[in-house]
TORMI-422822 format. One line per field, with one value per residue (C-alpha): residue in three letters; z, y, x; residue number from 1. Coordinates in steps of 0.25 Angstrom, whole numbers, padded with zeros to 4 digits. Layout:
<sites>
torlo = [ALA,...]
pz = [Z,...]
py = [Y,...]
px = [X,...]
nuvo = [NUM,...]
</sites>
This chain:
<sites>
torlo = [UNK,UNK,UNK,UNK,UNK,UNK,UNK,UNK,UNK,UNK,UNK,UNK,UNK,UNK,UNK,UNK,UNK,UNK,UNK,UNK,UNK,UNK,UNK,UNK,UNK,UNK,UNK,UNK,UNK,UNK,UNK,UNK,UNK,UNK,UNK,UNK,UNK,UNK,UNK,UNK,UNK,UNK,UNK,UNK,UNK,UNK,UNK,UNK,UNK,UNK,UNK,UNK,UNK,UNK,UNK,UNK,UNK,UNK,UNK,UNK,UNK,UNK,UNK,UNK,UNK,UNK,UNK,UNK,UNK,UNK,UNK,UNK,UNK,UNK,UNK,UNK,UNK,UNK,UNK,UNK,UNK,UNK,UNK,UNK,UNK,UNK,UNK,UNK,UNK,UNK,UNK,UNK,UNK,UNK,UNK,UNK,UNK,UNK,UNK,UNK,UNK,UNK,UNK,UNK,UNK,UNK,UNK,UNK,UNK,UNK,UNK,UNK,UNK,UNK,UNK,UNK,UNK,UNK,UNK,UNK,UNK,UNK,UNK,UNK,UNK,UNK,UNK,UNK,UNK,UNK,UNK,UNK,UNK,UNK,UNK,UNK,UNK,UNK,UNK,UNK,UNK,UNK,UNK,UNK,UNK,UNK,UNK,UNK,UNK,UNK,UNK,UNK,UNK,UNK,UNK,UNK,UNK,UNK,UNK,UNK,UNK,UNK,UNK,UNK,UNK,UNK,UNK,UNK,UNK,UNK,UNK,UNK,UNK,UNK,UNK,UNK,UNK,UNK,UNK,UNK,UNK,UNK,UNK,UNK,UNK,UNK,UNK,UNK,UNK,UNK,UNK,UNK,UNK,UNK,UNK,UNK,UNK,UNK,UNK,UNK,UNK,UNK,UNK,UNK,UNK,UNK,UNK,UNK,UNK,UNK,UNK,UNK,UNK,UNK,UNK,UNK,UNK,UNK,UNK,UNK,UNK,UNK,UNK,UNK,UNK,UNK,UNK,UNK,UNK,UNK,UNK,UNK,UNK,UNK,UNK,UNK,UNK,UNK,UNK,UNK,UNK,UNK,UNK,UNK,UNK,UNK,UNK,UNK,UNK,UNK,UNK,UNK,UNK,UNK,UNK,UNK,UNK,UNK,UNK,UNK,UNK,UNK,UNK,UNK,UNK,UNK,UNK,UNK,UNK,UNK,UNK,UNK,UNK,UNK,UNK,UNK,UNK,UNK,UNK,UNK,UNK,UNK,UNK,UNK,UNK,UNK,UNK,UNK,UNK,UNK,UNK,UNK,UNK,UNK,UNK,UNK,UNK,UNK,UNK,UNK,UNK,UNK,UNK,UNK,UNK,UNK,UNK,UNK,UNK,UNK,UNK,UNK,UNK,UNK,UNK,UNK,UNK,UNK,UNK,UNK,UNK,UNK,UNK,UNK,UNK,UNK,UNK,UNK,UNK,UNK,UNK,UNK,UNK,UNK,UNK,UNK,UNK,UNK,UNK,UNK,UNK,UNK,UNK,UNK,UNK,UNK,UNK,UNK,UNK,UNK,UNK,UNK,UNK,UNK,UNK,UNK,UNK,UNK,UNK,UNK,UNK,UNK,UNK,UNK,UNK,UNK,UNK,UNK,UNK,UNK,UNK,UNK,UNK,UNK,UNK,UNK,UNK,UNK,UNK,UNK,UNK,UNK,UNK,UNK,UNK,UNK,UNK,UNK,UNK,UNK,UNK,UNK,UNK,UNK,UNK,UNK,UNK,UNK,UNK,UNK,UNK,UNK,UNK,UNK,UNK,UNK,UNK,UNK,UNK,UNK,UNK,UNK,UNK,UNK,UNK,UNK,UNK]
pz = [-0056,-0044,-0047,-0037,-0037,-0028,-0022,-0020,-0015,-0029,-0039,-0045,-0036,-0033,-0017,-0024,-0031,-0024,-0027,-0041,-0041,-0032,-0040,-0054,-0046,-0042,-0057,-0060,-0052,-0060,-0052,-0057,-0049,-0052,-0045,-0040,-0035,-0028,-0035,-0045,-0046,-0039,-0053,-0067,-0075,-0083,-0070,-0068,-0070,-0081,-0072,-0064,-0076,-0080,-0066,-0068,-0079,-0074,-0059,-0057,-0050,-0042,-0041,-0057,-0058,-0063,-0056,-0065,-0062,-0048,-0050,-0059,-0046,-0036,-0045,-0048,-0032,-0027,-0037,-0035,-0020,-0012,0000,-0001,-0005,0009,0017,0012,0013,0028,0030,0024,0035,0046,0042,0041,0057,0060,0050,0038,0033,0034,0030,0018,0016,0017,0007,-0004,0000,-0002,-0017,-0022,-0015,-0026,-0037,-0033,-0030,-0041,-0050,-0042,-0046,-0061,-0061,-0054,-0045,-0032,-0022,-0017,-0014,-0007,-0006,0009,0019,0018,0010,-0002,0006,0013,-0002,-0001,0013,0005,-0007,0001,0010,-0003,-0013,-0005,-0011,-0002,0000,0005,0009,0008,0020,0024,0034,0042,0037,0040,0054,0058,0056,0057,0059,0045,0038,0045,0044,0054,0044,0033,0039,0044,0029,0019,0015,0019,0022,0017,0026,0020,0032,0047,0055,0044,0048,0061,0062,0054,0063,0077,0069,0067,0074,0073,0064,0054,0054,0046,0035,0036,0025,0026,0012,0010,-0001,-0010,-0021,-0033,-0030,-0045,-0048,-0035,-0037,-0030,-0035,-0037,-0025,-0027,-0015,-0007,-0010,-0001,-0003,-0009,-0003,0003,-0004,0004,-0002,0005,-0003,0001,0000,0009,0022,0035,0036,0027,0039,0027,0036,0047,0034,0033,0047,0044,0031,0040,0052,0039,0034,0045,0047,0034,0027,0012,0013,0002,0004,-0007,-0003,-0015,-0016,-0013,-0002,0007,0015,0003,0008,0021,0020,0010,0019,0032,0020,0019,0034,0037,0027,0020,0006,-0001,0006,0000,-0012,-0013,-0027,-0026,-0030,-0038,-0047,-0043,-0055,-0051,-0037,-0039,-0048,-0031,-0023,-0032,-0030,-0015,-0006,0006,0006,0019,0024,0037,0039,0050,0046,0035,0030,0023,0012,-0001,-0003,0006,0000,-0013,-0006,-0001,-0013,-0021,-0009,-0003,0011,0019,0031,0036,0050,0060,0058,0056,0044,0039,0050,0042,0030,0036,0046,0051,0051,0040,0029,0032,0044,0052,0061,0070,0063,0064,0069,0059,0069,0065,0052,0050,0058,0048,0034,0042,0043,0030,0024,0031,0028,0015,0019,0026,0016,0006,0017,0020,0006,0002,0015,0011,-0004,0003,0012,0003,-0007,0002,0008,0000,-0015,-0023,-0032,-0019,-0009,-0021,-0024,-0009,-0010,-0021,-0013,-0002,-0013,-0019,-0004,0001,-0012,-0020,-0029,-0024,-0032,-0045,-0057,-0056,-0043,-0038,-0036,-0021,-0018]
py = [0075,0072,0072,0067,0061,0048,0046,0033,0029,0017,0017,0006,-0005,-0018,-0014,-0002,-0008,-0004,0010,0008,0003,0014,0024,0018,0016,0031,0035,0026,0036,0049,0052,0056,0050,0053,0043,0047,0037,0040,0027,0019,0006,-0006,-0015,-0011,-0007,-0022,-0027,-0017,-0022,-0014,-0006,-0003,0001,0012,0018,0019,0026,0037,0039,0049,0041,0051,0042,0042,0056,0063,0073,0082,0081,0083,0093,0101,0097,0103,0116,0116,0113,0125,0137,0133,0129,0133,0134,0121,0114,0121,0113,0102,0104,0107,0094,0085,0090,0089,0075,0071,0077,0075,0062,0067,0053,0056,0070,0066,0055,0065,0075,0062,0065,0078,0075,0066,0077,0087,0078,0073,0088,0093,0083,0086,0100,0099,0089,0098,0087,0091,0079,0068,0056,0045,0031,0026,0038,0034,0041,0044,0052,0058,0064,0069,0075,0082,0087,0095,0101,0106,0108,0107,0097,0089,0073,0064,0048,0033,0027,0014,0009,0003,0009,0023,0019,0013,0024,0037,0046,0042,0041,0056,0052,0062,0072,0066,0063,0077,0083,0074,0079,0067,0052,0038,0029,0011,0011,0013,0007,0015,0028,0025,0025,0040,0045,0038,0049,0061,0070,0068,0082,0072,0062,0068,0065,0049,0042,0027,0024,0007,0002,-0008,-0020,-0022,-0035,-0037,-0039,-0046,-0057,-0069,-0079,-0094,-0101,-0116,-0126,-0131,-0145,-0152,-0152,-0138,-0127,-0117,-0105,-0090,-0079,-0066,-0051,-0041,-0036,-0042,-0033,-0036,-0030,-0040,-0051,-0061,-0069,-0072,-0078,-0088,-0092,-0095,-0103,-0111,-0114,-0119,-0127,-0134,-0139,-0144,-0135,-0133,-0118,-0109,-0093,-0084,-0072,-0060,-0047,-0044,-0034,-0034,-0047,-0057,-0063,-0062,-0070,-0080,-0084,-0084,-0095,-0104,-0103,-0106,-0118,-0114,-0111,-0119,-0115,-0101,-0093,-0075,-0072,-0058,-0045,-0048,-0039,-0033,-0041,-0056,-0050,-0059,-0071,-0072,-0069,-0079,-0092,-0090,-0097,-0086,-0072,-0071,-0057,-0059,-0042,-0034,-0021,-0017,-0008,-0015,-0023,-0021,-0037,-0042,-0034,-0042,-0055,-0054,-0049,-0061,-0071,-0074,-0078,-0066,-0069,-0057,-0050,-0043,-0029,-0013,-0012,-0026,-0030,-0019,-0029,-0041,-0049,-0060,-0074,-0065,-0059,-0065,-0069,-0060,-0067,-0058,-0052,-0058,-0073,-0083,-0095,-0086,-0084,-0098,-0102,-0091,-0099,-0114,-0109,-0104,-0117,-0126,-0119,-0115,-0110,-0100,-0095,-0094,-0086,-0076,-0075,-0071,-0062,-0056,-0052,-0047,-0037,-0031,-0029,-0022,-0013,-0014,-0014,-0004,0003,0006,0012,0018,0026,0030,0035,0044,0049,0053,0060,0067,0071,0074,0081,0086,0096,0099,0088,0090,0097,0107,0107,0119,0126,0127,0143]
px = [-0053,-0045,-0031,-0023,-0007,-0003,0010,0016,0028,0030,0021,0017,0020,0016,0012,0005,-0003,-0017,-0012,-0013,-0025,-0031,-0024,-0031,-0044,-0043,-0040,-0054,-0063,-0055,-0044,-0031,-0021,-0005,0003,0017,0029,0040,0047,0045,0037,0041,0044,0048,0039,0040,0033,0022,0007,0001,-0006,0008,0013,0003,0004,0019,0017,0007,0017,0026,0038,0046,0060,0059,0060,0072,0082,0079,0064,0065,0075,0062,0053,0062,0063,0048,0047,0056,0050,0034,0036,0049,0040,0037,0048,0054,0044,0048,0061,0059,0047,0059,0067,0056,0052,0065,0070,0085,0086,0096,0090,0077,0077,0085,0072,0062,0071,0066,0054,0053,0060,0048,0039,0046,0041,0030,0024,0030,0022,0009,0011,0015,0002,-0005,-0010,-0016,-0015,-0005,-0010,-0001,-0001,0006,0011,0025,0035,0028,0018,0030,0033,0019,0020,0033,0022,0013,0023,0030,0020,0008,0001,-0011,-0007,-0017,-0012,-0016,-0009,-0009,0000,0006,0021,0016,0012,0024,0034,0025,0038,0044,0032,0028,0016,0009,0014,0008,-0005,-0006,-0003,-0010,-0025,-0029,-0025,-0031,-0029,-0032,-0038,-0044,-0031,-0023,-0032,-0031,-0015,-0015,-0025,-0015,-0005,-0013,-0020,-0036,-0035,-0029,-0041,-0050,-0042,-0040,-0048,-0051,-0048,-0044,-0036,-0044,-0042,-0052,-0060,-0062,-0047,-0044,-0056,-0059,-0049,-0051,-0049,-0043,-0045,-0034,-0032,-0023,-0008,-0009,-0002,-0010,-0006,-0004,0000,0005,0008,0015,0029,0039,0043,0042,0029,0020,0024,0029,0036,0025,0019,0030,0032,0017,0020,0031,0022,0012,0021,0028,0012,0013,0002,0004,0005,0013,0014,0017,0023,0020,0029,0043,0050,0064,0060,0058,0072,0069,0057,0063,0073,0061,0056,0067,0071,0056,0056,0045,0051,0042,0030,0032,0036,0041,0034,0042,0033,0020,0014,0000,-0007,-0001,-0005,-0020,-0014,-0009,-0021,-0026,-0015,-0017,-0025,-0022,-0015,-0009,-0002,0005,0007,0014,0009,-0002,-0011,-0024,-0019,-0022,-0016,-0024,-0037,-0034,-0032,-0046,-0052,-0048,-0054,-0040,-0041,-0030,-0024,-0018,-0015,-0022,-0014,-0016,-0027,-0029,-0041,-0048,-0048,-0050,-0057,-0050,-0058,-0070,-0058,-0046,-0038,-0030,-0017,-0008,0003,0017,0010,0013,0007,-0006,-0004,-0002,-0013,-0022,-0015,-0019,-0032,-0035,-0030,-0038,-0051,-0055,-0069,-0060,-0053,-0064,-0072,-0060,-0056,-0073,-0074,-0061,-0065,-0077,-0068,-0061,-0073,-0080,-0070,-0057,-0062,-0053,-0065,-0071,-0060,-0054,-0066,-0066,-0052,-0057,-0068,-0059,-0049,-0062,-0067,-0053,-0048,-0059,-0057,-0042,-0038,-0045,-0043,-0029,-0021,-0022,-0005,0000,0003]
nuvo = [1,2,3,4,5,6,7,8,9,10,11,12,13,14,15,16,17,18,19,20,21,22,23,24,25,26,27,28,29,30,31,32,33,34,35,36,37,38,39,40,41,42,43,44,45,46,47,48,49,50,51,52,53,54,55,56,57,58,59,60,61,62,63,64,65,66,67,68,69,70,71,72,73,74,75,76,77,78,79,80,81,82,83,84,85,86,87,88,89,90,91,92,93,94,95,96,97,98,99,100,101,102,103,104,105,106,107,108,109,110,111,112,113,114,115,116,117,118,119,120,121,122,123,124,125,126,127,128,129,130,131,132,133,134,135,136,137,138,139,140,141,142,143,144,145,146,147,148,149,150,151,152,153,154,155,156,157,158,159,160,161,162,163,164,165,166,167,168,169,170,171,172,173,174,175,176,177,178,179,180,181,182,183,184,185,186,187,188,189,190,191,192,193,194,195,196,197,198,199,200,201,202,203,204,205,206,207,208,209,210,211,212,213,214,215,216,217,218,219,220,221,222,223,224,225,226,227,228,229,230,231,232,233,234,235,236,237,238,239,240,241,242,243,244,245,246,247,248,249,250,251,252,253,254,255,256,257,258,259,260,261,262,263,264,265,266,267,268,269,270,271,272,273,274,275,276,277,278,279,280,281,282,283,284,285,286,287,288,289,290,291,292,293,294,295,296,297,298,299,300,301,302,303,304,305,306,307,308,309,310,311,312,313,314,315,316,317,318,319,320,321,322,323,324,325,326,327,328,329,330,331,332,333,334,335,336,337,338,339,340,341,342,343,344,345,346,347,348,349,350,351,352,353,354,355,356,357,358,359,360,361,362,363,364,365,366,367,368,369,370,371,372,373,374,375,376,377,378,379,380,381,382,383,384,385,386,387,388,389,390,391,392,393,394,395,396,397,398,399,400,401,402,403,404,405,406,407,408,409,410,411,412,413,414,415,416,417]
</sites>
């Protein structure tokens, strides 16, 4: 049996949810997965889904640890590996350069390294999987130079890429066993970073939804007076291009079309776009829902007649892959990995990014032409069935872990010298 531990950076979490889903698909096919956070879950345990709160459960949650816990790590750490914990001490400093901040940053990292290798070795778990190459896959860079301890990572941009240096991910590219990258322009940014050496190691693994939980929903014509209805996910930064949306709803509704956006989720720029609302006018053309819980995430899908994600920056994603799967019609832009989901005119419609003339001509079009949507929201179902269905990519990801890991990951984990 493969046995294999996951880093996350919060686990459970409402934008985590495709981990738990991959990671209770993964125990499905016989795996044993042990899921480590570095903090806590995003809600109280009162607000977990039922599934949420099993995982929460089964995690080991670093922050939650005691001071007397990591005080037994840190001894355990310094009689087994001295050597170790020296390169780490000297990595923390050469990752960090001349920034006392930085170093200081990097010394954290090194902490939650401690425990998290420390429970790898009491578990005797031989392989650290990590989901997103920020800083929890900086803890895991920390675990194999101390313990010595092979990491392999899921990335999926676009954070990653923009600030290479912080990230270090060069460093993490060359020292994981091997990467997992959602996709081919994700791949093809690791590849712009490493050397060709590297390559060989770069699988095309995608992220999947289940098409039977997100299903077809009933679709209910538009009469005339009703509002047509857009909903956009996602949490609230900068990044998610919120507020292109709304200059789009205010150039809708100074025409006169009955349009109302729901925005879903929560973030540091819920105030700021409140505020774009009222100043725009458009208060009434609009509601914030807050954060949603993953199992009211279809009841919404459901109630729309459009999901709309006006994005800066993205990988592929995975709210996109459950709009389509449940027939939505998806207008999105034409940016980093999302062409390799859809087709613009065939799956969904793709504006340019940051054009809210466009994206308002994309909504205008889709409500005056209900053939339109019904054939994007049928070709888009079809999309992700065929190349993002859950079952399938999952059983890819454990092919890659059984071709990549093998034996070295089953049974006992064999002690560093």
């Amino acid at each position: 049996m493969l046995r294999i531990a996951y880093l996350i950076s919060r686990y459970p979490a409402i934008s985590h949810t495709f981990i738990l889903r991959e990671i209770r698909e993964l125990r499905r096919l016989g795996v044993a997965i042990y899921p480590v956070s570095v903090n806590p879950p995003d809600r109280p345990v009162s607000q977990l889904s039922a599934e949420e709160r099993i995982e929460a459960t089964n995690t080991v949650c670093l922050k939650g640890m005691s001071g007397a816990h990591m005080a037994g790590a840190l001894w355990r750490t310094l009689t087994a590996h001295p050597n170790g914990l020296l390169a780490g001490l000297r990595l923390a400093f050469r990752l960090g350069g001349t920034d006392p901040k930085a170093v200081t940053k990097r010394l954290f990292y090194l902490a939650e390294a401690i425990l998290t290798g420390d429970f790898l070795r009491r578990e005797e778990l031989p392989h650290l999987h990590v989901h997103f190459a920020t800083p929890a896959a900086t803890v895991a860079l920390f675990v194999k130079e101390v313990f010595g301890i092979p990491f392999s990572m899921t990335v999926h941009g676009p954070d990653e890429f923009y600030d290479v240096g912080t990230h270090h991910l060069p460093e993490k590219i060359a020292a994981a066993s091997f990467l997992c990258a959602i996709g081919s322009f994700c791949r093809s940014q690791l590849m712009k970073l490493s050397a060709p050496e590297h390559w060989s190691k770069m699988e095309v693994c995608p992220l999947g939804v289940d098409p039977q939980l997100f299903r077809p929903r009933d679709v209910h014509p538009i009469r005339k007076n009703r509002h047509f209805r857009i909903l956009c996910l996602g949490r609230l930064v900068a990044a998610k291009g919120q507020a292109v949306l709304l200059d789009a709803v205010r150039l809708l509704a100074h025409q006169g079309r009955p349009v109302y956006a729901t925005f879903a989720g929560d973030g540091p720029d819920r105030q700021r776009l409140e505020a774009m609302a009222h100043e725009y006018g458009v208060d009434r053309h609009v509601v914030f829902l807050g954060a949603v819980n993953p199992e009211s995430v279809r009841e919404l899908y459901a109630g729309t007649d459009a999901f709309v994600l006006p994005s800066f920056a993205e990988g592929i994603p995975v709210v996109l892959m459950e709009a389509m799967a449940m027939e939505v019609p998806c207008i999105t832009t034409f940016i980093n990995g999302i062409p390799e989901l859809i087709t613009s005119g065939e799956s969904g419609l793709l504006v340019s990014p940051s054009d809210a003339a466009q994206l308002a001509a994309a909504i205008e079009s889709l409500i005056d032409d209900a053939p339109l949507r019904e054939s994007l929201g049928q070709a888009g179902r079809r999309r992700v069935t065929a190349s993002y269905d859950l079952t399938r990519n999952v059983a890819r990801l454990h092919n890659i872990f059984n071709r990549r890991l093998g034996a070295d990951v089953s049974g006992k984990a064999r002690r560093a010298a």
